[in-house]
N, C-alpha and C positions, 0 to 999 in steps of 0.2 A: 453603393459607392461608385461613382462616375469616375471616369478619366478625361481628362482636357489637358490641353497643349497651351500655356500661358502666351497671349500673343507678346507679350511687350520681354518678360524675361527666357520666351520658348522652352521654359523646365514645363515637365511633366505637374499637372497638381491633379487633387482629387478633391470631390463634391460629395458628402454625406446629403444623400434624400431621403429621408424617411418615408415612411405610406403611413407607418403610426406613431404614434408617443410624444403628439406636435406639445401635448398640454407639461409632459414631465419636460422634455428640451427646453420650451419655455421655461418654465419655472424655474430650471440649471440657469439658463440664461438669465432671470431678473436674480437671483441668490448669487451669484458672481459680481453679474452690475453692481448692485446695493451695498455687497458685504468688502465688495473692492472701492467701489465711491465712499464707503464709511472709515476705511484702515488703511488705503495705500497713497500714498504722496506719488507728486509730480510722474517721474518718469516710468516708473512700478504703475501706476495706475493706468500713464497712457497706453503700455504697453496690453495690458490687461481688454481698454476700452478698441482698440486694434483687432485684439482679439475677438471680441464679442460684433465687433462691426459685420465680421465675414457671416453674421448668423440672421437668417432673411428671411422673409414669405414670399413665396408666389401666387398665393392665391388672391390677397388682397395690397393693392398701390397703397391705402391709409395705414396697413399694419408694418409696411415694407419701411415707411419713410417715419414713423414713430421709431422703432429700433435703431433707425440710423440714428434720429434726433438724440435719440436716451443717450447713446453714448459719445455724444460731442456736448451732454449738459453735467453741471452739477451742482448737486443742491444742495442748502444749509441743513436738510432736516432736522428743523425748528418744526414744521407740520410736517400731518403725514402725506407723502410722495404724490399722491392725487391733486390733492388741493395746491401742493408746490408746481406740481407740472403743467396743470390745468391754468396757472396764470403767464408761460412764458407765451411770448410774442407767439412761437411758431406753433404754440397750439390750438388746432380749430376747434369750434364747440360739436365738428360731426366727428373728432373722434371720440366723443362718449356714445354714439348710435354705432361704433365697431365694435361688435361683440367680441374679436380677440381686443383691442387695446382694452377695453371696459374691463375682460376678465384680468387682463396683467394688471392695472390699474389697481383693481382689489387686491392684487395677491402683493404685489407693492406695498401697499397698507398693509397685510396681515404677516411679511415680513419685516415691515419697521417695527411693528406694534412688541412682535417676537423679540427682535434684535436687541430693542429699550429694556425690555422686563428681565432680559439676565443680567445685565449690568457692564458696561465696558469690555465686551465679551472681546476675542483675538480668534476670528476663526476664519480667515481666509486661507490660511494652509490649510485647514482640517475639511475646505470643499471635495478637494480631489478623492476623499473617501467615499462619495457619492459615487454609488457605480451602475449603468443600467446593463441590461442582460440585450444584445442583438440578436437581433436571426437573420443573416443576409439571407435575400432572396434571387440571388446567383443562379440557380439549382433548379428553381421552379418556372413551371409555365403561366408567366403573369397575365391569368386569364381575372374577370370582374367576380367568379366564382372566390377569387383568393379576400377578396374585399368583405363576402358574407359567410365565410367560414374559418377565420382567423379572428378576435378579438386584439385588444390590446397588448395582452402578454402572449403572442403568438402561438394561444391553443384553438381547442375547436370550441365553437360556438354553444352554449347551450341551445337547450328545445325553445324559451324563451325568446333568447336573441335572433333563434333562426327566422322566430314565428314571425316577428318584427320586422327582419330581411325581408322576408316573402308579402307582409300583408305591405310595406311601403311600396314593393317593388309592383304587386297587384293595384295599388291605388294607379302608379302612371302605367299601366299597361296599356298602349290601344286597344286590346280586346277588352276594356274594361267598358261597360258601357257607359258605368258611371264617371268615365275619367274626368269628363269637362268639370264634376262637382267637385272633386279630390285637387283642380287646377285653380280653382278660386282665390283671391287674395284678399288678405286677412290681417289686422296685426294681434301681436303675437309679442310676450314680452319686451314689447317697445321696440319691434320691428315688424317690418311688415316681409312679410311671406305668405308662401302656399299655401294652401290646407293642408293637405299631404305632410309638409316638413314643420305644420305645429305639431301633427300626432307623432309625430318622427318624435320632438324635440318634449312633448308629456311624457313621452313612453321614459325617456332615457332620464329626463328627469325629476319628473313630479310621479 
């Protein structure tokens, strides 16, 4: 958690950066969006879309300016959230090649699909019961070793995972002789990348 000095009101605020848990944060983030676009009127709502605005990427400009988009829109859902988003003006056909909006995009779908089958359900107070466990990282020396010895729920890695750390990290090694082969470009579930980061992305998921 950052500290910054607000230029325009000069209070004190603070920046949640995560290193992990970008997929559960998302998720909190579209189940808020959807279930407060579905149950909360006018001012309730904007207040809600306000909220969800402060929640960003920086790793990628298309993922960054999709979240802003999402919550200045809102839909009939008459269809499911894909097909409705995918026909506004401001959206482009490359963000179905960003593999975050394509993953929100699904998970969008498979919370309408949810939200339909219970029936008229009231559950935007019962989000806050959702609660994730943190481990500030305050305390430690944020060396690249904390990246391959930490997992998602901030334990140690299995023998597995480690093997995976070290054989990707061995692929771009310069002493590798084989590097320039592991540096090839390739696609790769409808993207194009590395060699290196398709066996990255077999390992983790197929």
């Amino acid at each position: 958690i950052s500290e910054y000095v607000n230029q325009q009101s000069e209070q004190k605020e603070y920046i949640f950066i995560p290193l992990d848990g970008q997929q559960r944060l998302t998720t909190l983030f579209l189940l808020y969006w959807y279930v407060g676009s579905r149950e909360l009127k006018d001012g309730e709502n904007t207040k809600v879309m306000t909220s969800l605005n402060k929640f960003t990427y920086s790793t990628r400009t298309s993922s960054r300016r999709f979240c802003e988009l999402l919550c200045e829109t809102t839909l009939s859902f008459d269809k499911i959230p894909s097909e409705e988003l995918s026909n506004f003006f401001w959206f482009f056909k490359s963000y179905k090649k960003d593999p975050t909006i394509k993953a929100m995009l699904n998970m969008l779908d498979v919370i309408h699909e949810k939200y339909n089958s219970i029936g008229n359900p009231s559950l935007f107070e019962t989000l806050e019961k959702l609660q994730f466990y943190l481990l500030p990282l305050d305390g430690f020396n944020l060396t690249e070793d904390l990246y391959i010895k930490m997992n998602a729920r901030g334990k140690q890695l299995t023998d597995f995972e480690n093997f995976k750390a070290d054989l990707i990290k061995w692929m771009k090694d310069d002493n590798n002789p084989e590097k320039s082969e592991f540096q090839k470009e390739l696609v790769y579930d409808d993207r194009n990348m590395q060699y290196y980061m398709s066996i990255s992305q077999k390992i983790d998921n197929e």
